[in-house]
C-alpha positions in Angstrom: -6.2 -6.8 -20.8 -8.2 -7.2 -17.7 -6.3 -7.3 -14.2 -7.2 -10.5 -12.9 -8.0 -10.3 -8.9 -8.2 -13.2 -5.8 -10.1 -12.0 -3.5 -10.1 -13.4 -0.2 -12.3 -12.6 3.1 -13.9 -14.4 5.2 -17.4 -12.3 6.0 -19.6 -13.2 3.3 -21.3 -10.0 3.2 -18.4 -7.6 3.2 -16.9 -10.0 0.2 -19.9 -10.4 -2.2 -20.1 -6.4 -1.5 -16.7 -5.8 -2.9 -16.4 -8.1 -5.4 -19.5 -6.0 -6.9 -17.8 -3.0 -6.9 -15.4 -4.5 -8.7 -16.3 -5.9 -11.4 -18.0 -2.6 -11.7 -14.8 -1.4 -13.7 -14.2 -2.5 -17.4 -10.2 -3.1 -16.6 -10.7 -5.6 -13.2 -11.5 -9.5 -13.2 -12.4 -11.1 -10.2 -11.3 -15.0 -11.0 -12.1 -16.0 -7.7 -13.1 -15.7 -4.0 -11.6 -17.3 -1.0 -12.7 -17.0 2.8 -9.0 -18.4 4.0 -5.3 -18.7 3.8 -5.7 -21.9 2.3 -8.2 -21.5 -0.4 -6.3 -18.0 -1.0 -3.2 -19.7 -1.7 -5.0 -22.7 -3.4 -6.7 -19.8 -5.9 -3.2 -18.4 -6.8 -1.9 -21.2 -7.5 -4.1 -22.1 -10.2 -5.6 -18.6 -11.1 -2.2 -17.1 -11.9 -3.7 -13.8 -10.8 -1.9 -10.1 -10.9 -3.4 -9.0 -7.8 -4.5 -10.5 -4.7 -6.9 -8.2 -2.5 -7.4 -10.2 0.9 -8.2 -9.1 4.5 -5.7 -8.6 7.4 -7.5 -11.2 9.4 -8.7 -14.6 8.3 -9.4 -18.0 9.3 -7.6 -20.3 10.7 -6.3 -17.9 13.4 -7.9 -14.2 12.4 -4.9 -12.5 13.3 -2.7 -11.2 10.1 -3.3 -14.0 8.1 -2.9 -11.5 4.8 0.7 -10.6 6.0 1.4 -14.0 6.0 -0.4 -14.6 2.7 1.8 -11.5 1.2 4.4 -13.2 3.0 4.2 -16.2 1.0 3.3 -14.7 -1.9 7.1 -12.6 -2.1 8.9 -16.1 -2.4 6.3 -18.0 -4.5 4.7 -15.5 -6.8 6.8 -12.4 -6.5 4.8 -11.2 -9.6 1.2 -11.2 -7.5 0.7 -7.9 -6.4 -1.0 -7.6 -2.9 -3.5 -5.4 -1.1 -4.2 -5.7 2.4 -7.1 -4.2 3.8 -7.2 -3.6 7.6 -9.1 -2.2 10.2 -5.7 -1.5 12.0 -4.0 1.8 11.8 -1.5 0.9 13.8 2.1 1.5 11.6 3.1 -1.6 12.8 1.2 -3.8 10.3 2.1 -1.4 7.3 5.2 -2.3 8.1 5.3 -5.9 8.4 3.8 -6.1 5.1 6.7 -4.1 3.3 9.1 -5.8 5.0 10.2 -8.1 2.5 9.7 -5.3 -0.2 7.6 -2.7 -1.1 7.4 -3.4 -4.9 3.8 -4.2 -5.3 1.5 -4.5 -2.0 -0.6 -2.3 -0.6 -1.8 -1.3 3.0 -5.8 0.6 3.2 -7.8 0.5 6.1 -11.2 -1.0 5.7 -13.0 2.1 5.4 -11.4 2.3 1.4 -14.1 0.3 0.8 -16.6 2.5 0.9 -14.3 5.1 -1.5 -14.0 2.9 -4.6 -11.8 4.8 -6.5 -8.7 4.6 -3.9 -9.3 0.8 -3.8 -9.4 0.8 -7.4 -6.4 2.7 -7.8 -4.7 1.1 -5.4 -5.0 -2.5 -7.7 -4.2 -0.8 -10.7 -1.4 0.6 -8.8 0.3 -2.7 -7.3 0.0 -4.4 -10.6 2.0 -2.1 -12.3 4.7 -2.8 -9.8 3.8 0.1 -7.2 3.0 0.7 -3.5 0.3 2.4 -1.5 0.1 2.8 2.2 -3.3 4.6 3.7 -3.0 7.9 4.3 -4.4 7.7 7.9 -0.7 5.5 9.0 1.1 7.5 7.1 -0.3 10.6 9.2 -0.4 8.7 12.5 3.8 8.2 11.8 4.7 12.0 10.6 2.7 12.4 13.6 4.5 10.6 16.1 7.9 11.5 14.7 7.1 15.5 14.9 6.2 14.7 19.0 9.0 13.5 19.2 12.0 16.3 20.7 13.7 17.1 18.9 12.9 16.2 15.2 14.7 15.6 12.3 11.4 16.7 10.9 11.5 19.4 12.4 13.6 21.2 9.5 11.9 20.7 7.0 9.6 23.3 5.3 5.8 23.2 5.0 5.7 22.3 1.6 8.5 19.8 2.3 6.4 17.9 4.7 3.6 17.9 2.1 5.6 15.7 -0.3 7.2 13.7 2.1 3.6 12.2 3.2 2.7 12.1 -0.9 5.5 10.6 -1.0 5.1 7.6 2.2 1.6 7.1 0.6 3.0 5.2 -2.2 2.9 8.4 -5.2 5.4 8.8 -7.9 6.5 12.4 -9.0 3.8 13.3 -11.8 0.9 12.2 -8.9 2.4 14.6 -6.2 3.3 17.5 -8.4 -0.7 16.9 -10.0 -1.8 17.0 -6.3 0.3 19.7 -4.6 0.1 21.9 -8.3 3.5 21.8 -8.6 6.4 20.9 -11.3 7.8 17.8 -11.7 10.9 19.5 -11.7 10.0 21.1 -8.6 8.5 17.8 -6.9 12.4 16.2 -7.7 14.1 19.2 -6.0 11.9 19.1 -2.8 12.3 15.2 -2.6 16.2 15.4 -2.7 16.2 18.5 -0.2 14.1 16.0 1.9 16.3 12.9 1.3 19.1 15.2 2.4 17.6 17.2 5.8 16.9 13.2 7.3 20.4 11.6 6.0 18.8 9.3 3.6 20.3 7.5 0.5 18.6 8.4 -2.2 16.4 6.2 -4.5 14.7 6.5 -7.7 12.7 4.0 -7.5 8.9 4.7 -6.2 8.0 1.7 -3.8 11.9 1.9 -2.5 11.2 5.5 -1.7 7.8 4.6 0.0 9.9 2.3 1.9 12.9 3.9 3.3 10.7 7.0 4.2 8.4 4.5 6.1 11.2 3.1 8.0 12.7 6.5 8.5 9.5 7.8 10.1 8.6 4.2 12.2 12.6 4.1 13.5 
């Protein structure tokens, strides 16, 4: 069964461009297109669909109207999954949006656009429940929390650090050992010595993981 998408932006260009890449894959729907928080909400509301893909910044005030959208979206539709895309790299916004949970949203710079398959994955990711934050914030927080002296992250090993930002960017174990060509085995042994170098309760969960790790690096 298809993934049915809202999408919602409000530059007509960058929207009818996206919405053809997307309905360039067999698997994704597109049941409707908005250009506001209003007619986003309105769509949801009687499209019933599993993901919502909307801009950061939208009429009426073009600020974070697609926090506020995901916002919404926790204590209405908890089952709509939500991806955000942003021009801002800024950790702060990341943030905002898993505030309320992690469990199906999504945080990509604008620039995914252009690299369909992360988009893609992304959707196919949040409606199976997961999380995915853009590497470049994920990056920008390891790399304010290694400037910073000391660092917690500071003891932990090369390979270490390598999972820990697989890890923030929203991938389960079977992803990271596929893209560091490790073990899962392996990949569960790094993530508890990391868990236990920063003091962190452990979780088995993926988007709770993505989560505290976020928090961890943002705190």
């Amino acid at each position: 069964m298809a993934i049915r998408i809202v999408l919602a932006e409000d530059s007509y260009l960058v929207r009818e461009g996206v919405r053809r890449l997307l309905e360039t894959q067999a698997d994704l729907e597109v049941a409707a297109v908005c250009e506001d928080l209003d007619s986003l909400l309105a769509a949801v509301a009687t499209q019933r669909p599993d993901v919502v893909v909307t801009d950061i910044r939208m009429p009426p005030s073009g600020q974070d109207e697609g926090i506020r959208a995901a916002r919404e979206l926790r204590e209405t539709s908890p089952e709509v999954g939500v991806v955000v895309l942003s021009q801002h790299a800024d950790p702060g916004y990341a943030l905002a949006l898993l505030e309320s949970g992690a469990d199906r949203r999504a945080y990509l710079l604008k620039e995914r656009v252009d690299e369909l398959e992360q988009l893609v994955a992304a959707i196919r990711t949040v409606a199976a429940g997961g999380s995915v934050v853009d590497p470049k914030v994920v990056e920008s927080l390891v790399a304010a929390r290694t400037g910073a002296a000391p660092s917690p992250l500071d003891e932990l090993t090369p390979r270490e650090l390598d999972v820990l930002r697989e890890m923030a960017e929203g991938r389960n174990n079977a992803a990271i050992a596929a893209s560091l060509v490790l073990s899962e085995r392996s990949v569960e042994k790094v993530i508890h010595s990391i868990f236990l170098k920063l003091g962190l309760g452990w979780e088995t969960a993926v988007h709770k993981r993505v989560k505290a790790v976020l928090l961890y690096l943002a705190d």
